[in-house]
TIRO-2110 file (N, C-alpha, C; in Angstrom, 1 decimal):
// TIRO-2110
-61.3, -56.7, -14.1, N, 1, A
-62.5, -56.0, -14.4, CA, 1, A
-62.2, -54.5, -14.2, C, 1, A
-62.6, -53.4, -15.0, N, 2, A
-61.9, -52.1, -15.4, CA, 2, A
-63.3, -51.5, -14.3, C, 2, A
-62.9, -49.9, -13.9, N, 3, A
-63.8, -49.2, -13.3, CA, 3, A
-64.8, -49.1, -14.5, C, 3, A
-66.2, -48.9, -14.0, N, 4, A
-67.0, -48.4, -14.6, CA, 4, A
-67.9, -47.4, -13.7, C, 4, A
-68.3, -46.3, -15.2, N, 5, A
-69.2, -45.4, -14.3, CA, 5, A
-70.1, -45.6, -15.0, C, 5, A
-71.2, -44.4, -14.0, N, 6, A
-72.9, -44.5, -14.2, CA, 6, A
-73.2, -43.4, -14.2, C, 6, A
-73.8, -42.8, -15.5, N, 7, A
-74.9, -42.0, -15.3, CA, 7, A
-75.9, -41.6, -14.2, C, 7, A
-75.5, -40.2, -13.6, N, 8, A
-77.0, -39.9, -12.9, CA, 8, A
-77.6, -38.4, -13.9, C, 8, A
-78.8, -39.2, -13.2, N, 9, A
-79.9, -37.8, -14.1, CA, 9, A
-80.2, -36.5, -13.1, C, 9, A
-79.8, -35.3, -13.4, N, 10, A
-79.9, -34.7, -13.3, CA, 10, A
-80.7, -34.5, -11.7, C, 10, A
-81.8, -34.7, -12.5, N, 11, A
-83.3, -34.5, -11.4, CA, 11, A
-83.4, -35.8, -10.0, C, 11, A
-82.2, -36.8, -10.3, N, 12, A
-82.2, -37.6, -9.8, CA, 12, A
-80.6, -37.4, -8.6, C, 12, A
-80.5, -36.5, -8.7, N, 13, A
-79.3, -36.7, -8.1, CA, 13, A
-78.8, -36.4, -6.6, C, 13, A
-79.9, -35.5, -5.7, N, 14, A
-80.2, -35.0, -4.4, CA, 14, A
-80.6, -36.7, -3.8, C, 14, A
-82.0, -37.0, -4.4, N, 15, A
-82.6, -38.2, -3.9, CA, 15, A
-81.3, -39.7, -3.3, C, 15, A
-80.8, -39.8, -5.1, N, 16, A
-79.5, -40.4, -5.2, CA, 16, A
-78.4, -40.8, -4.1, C, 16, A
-78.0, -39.3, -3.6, N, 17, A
-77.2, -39.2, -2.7, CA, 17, A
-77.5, -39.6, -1.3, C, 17, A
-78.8, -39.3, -1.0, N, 18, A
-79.3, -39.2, 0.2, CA, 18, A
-79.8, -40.4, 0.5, C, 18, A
-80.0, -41.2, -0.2, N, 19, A
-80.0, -42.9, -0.6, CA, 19, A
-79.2, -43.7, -0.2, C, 19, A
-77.8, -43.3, -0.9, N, 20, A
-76.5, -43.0, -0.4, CA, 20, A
-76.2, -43.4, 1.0, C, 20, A
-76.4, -42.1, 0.9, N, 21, A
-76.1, -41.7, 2.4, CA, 21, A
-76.5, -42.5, 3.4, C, 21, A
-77.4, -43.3, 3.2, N, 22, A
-78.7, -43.7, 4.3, CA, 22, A
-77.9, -45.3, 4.4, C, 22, A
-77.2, -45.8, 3.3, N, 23, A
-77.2, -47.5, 2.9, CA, 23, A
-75.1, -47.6, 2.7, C, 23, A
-74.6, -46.4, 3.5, N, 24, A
-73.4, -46.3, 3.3, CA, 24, A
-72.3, -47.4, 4.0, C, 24, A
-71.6, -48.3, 3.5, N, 25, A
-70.7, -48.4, 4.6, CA, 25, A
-69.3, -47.5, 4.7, C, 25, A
-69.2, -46.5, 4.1, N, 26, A
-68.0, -45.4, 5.0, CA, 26, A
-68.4, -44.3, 4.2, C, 26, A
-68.7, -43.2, 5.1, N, 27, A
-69.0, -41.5, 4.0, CA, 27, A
-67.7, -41.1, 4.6, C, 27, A
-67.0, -39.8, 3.9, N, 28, A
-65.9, -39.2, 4.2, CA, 28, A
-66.4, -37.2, 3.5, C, 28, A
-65.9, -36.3, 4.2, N, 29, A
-66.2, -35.3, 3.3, CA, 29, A
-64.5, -34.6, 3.6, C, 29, A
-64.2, -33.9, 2.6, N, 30, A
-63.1, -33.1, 2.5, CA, 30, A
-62.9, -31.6, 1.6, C, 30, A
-61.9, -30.9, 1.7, N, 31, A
-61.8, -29.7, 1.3, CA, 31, A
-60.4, -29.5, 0.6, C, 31, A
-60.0, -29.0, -0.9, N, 32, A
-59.2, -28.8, -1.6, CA, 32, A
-59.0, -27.2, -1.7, C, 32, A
-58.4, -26.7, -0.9, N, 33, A
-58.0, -25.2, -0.8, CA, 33, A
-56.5, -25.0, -1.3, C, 33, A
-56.3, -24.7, -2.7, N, 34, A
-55.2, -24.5, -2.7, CA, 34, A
-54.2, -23.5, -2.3, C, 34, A
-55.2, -22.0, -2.3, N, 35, A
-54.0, -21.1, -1.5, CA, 35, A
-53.2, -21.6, -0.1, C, 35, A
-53.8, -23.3, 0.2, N, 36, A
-53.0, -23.5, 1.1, CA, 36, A
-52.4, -24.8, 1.0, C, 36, A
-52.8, -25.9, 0.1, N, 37, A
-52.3, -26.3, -0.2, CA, 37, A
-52.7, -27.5, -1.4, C, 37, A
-52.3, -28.3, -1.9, N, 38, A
-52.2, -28.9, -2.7, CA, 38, A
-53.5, -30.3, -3.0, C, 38, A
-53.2, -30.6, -1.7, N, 39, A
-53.4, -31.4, -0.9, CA, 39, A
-55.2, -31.7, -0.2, C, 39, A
-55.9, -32.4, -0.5, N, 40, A
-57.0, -32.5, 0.1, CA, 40, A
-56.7, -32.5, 2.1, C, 40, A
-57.5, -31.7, 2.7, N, 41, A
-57.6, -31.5, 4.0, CA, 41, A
-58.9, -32.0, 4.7, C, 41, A
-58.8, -32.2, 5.7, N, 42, A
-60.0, -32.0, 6.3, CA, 42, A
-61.3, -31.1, 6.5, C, 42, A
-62.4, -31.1, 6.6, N, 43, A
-63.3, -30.0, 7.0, CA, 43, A
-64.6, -30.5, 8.1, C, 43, A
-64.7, -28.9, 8.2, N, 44, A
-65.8, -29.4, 9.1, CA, 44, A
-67.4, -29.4, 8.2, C, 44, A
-67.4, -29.3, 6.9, N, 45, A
-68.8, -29.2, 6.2, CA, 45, A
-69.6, -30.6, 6.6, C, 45, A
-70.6, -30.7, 6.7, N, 46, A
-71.3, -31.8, 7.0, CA, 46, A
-71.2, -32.7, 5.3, C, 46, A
-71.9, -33.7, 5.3, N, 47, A
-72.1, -34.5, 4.4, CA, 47, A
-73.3, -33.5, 3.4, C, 47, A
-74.2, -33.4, 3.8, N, 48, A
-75.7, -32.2, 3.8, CA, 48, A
-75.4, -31.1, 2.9, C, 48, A
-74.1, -30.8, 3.7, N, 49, A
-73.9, -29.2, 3.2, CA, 49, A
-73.0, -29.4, 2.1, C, 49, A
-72.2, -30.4, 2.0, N, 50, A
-71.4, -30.5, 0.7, CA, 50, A
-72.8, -30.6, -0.5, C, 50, A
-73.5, -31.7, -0.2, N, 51, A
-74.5, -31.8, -1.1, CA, 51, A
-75.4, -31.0, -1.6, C, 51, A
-75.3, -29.5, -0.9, N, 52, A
-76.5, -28.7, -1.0, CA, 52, A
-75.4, -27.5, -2.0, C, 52, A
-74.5, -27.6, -1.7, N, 53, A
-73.5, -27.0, -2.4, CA, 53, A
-73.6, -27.0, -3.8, C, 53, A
-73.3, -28.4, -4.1, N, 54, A
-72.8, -29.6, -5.2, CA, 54, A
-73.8, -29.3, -5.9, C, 54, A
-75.5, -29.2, -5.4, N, 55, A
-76.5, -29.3, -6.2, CA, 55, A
-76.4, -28.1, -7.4, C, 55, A
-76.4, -26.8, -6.7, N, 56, A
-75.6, -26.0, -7.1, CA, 56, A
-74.7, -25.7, -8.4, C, 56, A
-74.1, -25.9, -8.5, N, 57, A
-72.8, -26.1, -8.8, CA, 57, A
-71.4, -27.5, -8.7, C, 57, A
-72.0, -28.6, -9.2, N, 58, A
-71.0, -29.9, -9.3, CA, 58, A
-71.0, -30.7, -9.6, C, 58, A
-70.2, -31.5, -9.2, N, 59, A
-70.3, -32.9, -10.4, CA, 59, A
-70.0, -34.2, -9.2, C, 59, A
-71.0, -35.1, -10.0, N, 60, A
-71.6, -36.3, -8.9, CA, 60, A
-70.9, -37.8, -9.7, C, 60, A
-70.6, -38.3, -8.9, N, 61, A
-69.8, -39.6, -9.7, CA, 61, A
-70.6, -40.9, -9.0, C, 61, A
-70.8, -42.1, -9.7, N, 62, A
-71.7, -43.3, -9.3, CA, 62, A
-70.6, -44.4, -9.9, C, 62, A
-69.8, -45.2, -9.2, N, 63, A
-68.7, -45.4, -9.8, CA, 63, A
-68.6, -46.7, -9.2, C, 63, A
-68.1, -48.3, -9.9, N, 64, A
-68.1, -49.6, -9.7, CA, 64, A
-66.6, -49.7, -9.8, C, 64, A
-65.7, -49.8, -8.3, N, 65, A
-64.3, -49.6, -8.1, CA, 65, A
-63.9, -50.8, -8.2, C, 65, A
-62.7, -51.1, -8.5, N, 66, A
-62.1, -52.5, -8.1, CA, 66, A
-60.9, -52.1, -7.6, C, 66, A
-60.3, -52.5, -6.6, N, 67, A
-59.4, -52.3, -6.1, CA, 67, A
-58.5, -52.9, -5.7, C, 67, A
-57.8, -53.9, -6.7, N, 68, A
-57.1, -55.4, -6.1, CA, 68, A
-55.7, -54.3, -5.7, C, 68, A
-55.4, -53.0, -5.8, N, 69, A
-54.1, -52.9, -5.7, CA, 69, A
-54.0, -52.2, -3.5, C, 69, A
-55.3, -52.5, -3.0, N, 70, A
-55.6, -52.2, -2.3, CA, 70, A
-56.0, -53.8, -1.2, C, 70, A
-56.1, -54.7, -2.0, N, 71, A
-56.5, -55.9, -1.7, CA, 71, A
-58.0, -55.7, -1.1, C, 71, A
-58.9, -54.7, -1.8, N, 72, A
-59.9, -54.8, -0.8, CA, 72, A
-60.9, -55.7, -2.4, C, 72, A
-62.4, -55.6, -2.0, N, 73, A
-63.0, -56.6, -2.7, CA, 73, A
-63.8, -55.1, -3.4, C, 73, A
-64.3, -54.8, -4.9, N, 74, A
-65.1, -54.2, -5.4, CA, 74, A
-66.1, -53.8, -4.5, C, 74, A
-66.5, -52.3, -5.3, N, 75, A
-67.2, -51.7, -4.3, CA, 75, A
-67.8, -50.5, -5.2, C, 75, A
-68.7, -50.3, -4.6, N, 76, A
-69.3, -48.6, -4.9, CA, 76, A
-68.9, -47.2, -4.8, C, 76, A
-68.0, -46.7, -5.1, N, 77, A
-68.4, -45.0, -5.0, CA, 77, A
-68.4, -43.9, -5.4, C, 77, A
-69.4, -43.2, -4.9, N, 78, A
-70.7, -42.3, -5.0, CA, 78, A
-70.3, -41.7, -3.8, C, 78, A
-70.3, -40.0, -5.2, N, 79, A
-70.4, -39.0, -4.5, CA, 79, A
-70.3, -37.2, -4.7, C, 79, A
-69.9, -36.1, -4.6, N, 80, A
-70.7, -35.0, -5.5, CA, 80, A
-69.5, -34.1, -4.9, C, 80, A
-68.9, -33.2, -5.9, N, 81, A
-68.3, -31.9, -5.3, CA, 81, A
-68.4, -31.0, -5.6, C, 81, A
-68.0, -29.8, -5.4, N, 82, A
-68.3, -28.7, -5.4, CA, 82, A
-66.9, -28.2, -6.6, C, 82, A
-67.5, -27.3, -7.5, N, 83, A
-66.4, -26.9, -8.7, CA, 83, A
-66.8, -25.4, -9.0, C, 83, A
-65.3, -24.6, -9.1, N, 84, A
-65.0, -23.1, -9.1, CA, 84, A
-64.9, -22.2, -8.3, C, 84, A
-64.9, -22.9, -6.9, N, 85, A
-64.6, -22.1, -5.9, CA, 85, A
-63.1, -21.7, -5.2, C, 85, A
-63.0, -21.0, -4.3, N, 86, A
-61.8, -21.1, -4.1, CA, 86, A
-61.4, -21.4, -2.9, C, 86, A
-62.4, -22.7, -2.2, N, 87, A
-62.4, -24.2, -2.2, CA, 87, A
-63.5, -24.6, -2.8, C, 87, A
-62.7, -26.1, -3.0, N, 88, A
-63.8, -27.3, -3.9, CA, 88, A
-63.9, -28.0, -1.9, C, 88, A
-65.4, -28.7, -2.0, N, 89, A
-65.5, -29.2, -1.2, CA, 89, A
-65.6, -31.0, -1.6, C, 89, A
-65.6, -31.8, -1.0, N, 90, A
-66.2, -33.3, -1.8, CA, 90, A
-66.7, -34.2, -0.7, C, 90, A
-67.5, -35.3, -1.3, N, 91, A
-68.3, -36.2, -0.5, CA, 91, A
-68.2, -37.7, -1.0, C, 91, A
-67.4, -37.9, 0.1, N, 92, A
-67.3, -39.9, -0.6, CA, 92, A
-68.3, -40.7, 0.3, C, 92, A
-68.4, -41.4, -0.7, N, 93, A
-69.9, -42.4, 0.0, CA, 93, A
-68.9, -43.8, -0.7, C, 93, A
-68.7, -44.7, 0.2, N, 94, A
-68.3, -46.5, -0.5, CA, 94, A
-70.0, -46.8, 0.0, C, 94, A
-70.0, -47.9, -1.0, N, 95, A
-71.6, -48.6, -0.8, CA, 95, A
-70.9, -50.2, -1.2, C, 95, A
-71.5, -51.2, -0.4, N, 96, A
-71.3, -52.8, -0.9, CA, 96, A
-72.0, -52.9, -2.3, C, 96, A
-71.2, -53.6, -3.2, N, 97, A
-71.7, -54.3, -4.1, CA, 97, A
-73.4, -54.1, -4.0, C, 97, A
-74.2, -54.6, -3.0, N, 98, A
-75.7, -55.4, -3.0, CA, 98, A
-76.4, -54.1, -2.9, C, 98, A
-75.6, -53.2, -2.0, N, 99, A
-76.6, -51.8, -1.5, CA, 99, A
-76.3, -50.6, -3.3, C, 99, A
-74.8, -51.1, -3.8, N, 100, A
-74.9, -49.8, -5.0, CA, 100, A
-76.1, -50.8, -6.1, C, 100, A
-76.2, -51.5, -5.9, N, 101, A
-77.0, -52.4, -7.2, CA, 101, A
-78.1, -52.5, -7.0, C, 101, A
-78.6, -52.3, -5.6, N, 102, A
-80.0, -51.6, -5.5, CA, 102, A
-80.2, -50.3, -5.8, C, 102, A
-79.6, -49.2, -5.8, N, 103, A
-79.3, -47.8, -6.2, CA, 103, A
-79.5, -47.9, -7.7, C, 103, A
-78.9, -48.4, -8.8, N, 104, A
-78.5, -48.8, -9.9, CA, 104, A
-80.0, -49.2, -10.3, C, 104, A
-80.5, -50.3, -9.8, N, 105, A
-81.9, -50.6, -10.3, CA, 105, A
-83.1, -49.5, -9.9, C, 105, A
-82.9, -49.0, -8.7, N, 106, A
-84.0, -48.1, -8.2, CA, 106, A
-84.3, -47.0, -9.4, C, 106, A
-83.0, -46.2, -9.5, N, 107, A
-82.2, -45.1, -9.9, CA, 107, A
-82.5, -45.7, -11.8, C, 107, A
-82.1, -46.2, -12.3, N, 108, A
-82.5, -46.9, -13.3, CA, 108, A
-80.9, -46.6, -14.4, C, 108, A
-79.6, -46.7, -13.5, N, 109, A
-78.6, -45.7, -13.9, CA, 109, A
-77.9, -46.9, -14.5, C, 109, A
-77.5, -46.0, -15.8, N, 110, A
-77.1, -46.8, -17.2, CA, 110, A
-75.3, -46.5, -17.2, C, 110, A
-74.7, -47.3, -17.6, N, 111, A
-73.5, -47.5, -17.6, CA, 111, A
-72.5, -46.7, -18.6, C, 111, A
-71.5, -46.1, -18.5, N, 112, A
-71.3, -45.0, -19.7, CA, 112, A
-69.8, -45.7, -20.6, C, 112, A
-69.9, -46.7, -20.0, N, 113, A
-69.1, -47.7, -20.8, CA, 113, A
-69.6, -48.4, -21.5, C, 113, A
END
């Protein structure tokens, strides 16, 4: 089964996250600075502040993973970063199967495959 993604709408996409965020089983946030390196790093930005960023300025992904090369079982993720700065910040949300397909029907988010 190939990755597929989902459309989020615009006006929908604070609420989205914060949805998210609420029904997550693992959030992660990180920072891509390259004057230092290449490499995604750690940060101390909250989950909040990446998102208040992002709103801003970024791009939000709603995404149905499969991951047999990881042996884990399909999954959700959703999440928003920050673009053109000189750091990008990002926000990973995994969501179970039951909790992103609730999102999907709430959210009313249509498949871009």
């Amino acid at each position: 089964m190939p990755q597929t993604s989902f459309c989020i709408k615009k006006s929908d996409r604070k609420a989205l996250i914060l949805d998210a965020l609420a029904l997550s089983s693992w959030t992660a946030t990180d920072q891509l600075d390259c004057s230092v390196s290449f490499l995604r790093q750690s940060t101390d930005k909250t989950p909040l502040e990446v998102l208040s960023m992002s709103l801003k300025k970024g791009f939000f992904v709603f995404n149905l993973m499969n991951a047999p090369y990881r042996g884990e079982e399909p999954y959700f993720d959703v999440g928003c970063s920050t673009i053109g700065g000189n750091v990008d910040y990002f926000l990973w949300i995994n969501l179970t199967i039951e909790n992103g397909n609730k999102l999907i029907k709430k959210y009313n988010l249509k498949s871009q495959i």
